[in-house]
Backbone as a printed PyTorch tensor [residue, N CA C, xyz], in Angstrom:
tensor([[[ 85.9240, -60.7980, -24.7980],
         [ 84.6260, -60.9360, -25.4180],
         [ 84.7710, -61.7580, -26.6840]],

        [[ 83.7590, -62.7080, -26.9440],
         [ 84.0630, -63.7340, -27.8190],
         [ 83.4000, -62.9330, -29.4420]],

        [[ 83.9920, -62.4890, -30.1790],
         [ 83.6830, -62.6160, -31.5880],
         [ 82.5670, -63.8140, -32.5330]],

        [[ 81.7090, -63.0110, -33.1220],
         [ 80.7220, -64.3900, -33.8650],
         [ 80.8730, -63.6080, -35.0570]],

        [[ 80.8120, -64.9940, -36.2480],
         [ 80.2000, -64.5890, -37.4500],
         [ 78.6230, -65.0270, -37.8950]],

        [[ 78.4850, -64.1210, -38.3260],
         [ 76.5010, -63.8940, -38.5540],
         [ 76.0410, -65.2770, -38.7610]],

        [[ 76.5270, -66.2580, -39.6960],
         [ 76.5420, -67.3250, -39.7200],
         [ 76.4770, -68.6450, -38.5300]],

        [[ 77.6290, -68.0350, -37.8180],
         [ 77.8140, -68.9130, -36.8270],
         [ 76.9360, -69.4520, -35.3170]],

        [[ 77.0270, -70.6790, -35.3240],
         [ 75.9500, -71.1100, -34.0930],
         [ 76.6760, -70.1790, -32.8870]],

        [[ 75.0770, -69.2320, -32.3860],
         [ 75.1940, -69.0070, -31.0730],
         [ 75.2730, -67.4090, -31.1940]],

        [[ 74.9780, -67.2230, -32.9220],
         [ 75.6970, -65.1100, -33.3850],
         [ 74.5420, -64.6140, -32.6790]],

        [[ 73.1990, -64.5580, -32.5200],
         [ 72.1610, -64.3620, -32.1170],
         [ 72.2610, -64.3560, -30.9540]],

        [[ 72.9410, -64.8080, -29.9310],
         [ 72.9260, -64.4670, -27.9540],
         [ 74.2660, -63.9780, -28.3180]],

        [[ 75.1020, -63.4230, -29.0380],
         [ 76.2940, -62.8830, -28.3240],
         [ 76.2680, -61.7110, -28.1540]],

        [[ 75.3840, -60.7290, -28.3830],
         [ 74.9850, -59.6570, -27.8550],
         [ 73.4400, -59.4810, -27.2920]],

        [[ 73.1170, -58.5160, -26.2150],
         [ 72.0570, -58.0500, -26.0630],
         [ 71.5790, -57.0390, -26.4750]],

        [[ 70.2960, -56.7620, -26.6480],
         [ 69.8350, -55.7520, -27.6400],
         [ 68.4760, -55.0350, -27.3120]],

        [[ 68.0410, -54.1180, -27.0440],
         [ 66.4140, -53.5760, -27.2260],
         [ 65.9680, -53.4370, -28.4300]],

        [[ 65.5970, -54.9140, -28.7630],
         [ 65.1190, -54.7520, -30.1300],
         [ 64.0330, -53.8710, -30.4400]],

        [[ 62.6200, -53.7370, -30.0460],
         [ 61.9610, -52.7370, -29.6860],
         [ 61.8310, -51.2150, -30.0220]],

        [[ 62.9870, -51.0460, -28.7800],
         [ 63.4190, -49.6600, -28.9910],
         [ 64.1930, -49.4270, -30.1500]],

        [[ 65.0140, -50.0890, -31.0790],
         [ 65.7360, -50.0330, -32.0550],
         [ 64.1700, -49.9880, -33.3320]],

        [[ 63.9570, -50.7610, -33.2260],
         [ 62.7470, -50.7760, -33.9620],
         [ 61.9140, -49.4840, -34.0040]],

        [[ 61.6120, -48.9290, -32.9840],
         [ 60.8420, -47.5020, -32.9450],
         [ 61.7050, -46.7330, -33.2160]],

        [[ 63.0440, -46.3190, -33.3680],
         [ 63.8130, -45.4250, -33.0060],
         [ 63.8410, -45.6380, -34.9800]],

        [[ 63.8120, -46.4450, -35.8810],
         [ 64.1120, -46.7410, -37.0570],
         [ 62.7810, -46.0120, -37.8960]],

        [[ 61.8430, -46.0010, -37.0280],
         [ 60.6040, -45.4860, -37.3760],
         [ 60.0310, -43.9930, -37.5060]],

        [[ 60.7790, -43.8810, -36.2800],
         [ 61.2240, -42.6650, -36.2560],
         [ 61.9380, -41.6960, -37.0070]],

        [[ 63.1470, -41.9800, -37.5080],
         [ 63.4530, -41.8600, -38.8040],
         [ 62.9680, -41.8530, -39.7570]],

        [[ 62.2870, -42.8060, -40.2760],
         [ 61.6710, -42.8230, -41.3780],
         [ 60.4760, -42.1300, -41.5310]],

        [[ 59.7120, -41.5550, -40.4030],
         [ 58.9330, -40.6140, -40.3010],
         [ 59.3980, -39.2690, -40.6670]],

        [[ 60.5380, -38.7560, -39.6050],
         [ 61.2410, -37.9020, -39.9900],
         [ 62.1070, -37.7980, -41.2510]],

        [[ 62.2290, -38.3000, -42.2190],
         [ 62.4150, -38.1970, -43.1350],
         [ 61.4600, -38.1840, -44.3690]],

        [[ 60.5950, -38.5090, -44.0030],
         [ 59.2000, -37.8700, -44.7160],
         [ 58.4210, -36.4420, -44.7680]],

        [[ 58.9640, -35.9380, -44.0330],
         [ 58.7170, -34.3600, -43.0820],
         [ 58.7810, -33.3950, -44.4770]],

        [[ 58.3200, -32.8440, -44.9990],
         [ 58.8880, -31.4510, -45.7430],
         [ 60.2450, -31.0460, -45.3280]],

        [[ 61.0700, -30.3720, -45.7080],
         [ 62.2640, -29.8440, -45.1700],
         [ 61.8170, -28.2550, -45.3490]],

        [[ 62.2600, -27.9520, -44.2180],
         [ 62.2160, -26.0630, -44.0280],
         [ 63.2630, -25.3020, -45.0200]],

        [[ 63.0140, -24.4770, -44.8690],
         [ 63.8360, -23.5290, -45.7240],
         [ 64.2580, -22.6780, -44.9010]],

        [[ 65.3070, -22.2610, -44.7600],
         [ 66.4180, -21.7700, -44.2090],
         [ 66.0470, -19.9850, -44.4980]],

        [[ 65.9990, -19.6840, -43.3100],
         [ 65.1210, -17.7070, -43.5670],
         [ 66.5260, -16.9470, -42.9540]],

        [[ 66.5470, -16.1070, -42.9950],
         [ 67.2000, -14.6190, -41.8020],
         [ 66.4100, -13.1860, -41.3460]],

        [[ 66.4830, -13.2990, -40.5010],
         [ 65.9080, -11.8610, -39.6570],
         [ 66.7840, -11.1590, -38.5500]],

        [[ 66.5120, -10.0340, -39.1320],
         [ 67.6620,  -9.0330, -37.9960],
         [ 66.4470,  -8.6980, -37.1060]],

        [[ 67.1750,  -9.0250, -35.8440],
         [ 66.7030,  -8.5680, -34.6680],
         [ 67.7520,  -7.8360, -33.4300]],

        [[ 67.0240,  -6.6120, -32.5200],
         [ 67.8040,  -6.4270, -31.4930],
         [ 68.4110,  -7.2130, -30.9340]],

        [[ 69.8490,  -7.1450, -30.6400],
         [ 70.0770,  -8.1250, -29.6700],
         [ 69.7720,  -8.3740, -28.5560]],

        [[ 68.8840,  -7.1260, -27.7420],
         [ 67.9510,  -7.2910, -26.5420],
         [ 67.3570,  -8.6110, -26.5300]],

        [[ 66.2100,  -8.2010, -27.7470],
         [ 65.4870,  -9.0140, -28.0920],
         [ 65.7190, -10.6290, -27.8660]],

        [[ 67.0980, -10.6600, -28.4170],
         [ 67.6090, -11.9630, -28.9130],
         [ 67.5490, -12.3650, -27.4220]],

        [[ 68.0410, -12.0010, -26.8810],
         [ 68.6940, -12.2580, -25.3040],
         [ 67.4470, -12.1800, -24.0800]],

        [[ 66.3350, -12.0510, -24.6300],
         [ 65.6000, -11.9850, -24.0320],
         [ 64.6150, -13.5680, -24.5020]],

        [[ 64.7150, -13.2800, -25.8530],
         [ 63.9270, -15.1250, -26.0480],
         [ 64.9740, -16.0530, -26.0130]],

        [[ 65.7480, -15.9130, -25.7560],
         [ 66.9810, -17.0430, -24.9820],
         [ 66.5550, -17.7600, -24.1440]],

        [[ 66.0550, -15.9100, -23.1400],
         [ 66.2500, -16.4760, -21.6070],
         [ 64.1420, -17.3910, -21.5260]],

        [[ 63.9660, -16.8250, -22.3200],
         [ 62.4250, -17.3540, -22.5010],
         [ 62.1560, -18.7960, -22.7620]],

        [[ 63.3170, -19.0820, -24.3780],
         [ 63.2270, -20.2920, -24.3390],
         [ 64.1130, -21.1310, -23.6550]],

        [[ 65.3190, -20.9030, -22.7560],
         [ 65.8000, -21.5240, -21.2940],
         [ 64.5210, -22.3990, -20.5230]],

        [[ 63.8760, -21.3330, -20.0800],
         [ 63.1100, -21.3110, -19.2840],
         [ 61.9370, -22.3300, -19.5150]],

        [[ 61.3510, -22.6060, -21.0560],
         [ 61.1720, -23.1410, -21.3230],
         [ 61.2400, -24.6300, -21.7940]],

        [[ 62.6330, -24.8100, -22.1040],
         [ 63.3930, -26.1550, -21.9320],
         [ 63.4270, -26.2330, -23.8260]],

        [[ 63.3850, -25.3580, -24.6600],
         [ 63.2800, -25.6460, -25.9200],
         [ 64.4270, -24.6440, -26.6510]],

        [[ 65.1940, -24.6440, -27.0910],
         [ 66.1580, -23.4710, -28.2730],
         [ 65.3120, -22.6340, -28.9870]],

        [[ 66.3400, -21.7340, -28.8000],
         [ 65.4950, -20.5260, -28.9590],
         [ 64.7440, -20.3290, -30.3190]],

        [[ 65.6670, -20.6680, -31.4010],
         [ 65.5860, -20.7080, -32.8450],
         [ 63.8520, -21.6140, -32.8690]],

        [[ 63.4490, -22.4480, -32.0800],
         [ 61.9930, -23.4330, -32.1430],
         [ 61.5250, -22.3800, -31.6620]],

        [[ 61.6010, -21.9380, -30.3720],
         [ 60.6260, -21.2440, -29.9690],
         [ 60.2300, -19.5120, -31.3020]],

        [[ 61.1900, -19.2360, -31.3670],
         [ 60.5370, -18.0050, -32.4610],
         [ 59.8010, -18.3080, -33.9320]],

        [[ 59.9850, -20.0200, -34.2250],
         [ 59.6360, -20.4100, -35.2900],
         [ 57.8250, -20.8910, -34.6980]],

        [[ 58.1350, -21.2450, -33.5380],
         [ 56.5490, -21.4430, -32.9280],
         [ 55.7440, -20.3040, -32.6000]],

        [[ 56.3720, -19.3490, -32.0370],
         [ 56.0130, -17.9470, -32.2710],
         [ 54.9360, -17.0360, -33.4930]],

        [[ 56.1310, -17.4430, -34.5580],
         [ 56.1370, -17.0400, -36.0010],
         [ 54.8510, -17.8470, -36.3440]],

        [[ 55.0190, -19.3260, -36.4820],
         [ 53.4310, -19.8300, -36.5840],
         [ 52.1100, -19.7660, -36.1150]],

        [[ 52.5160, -19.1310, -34.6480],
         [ 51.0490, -19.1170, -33.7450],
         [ 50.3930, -17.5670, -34.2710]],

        [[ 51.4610, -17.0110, -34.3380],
         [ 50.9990, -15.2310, -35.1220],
         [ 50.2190, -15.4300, -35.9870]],

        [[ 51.0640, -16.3860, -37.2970],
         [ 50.2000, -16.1970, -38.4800],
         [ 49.1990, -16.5990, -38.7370]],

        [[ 49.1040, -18.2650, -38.1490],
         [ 47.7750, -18.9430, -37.6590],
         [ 46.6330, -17.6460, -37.4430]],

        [[ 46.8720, -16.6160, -35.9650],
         [ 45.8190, -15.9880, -35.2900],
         [ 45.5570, -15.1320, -36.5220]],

        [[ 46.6530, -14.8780, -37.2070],
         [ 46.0180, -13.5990, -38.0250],
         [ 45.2360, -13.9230, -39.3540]],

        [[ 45.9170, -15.1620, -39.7500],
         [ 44.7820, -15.8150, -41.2090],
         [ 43.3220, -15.9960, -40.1980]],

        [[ 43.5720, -16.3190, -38.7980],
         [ 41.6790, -16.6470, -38.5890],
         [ 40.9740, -15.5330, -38.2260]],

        [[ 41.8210, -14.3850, -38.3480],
         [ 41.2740, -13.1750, -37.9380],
         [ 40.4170, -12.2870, -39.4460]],

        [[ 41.5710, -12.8840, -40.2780],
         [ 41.0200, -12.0320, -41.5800],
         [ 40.0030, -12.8530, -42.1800]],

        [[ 39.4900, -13.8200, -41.7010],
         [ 38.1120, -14.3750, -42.2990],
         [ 37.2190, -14.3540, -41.5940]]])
């Protein structure tokens, strides 16, 4: 494989590239890095429990740790629209 310097005639075709997708994928980032950052919690739970939203979020196609944090939000959501 032939080596180019950035400079040099021809640096531009010596690789191929999805520019595109590199482009969105950069955007992406930079979105995600705009995000709030979470704060890091702990909760003791049965290990039933645990082993049971495992198999929930398996099943689901998501880790488990998202799914109880989506959980945790959909609760509190229902219950702030409950108390007004």
């Amino acid at each position: 494989m032939p080596r180019y310097v950035k400079n040099e005639k021809g640096y531009e075709k010596s690789f191929d590239a999805d520019w595109k997708a590199i482009k969105e994928g950069l955007r992406k980032v930079r979105v995600k890095a705009t995000e709030p950052k979470k704060v890091p919690t702990s909760i003791a739970l049965d290990p039933r429990f645990v082993a049971e939203l495992k198999k929930e979020a398996n099943h689901r196609g998501v880790p488990y740790q998202i799914l109880m944090r989506m959980f945790i939000i959909e609760g509190f959501q229902r219950m702030k629209k409950q108390a007004f």
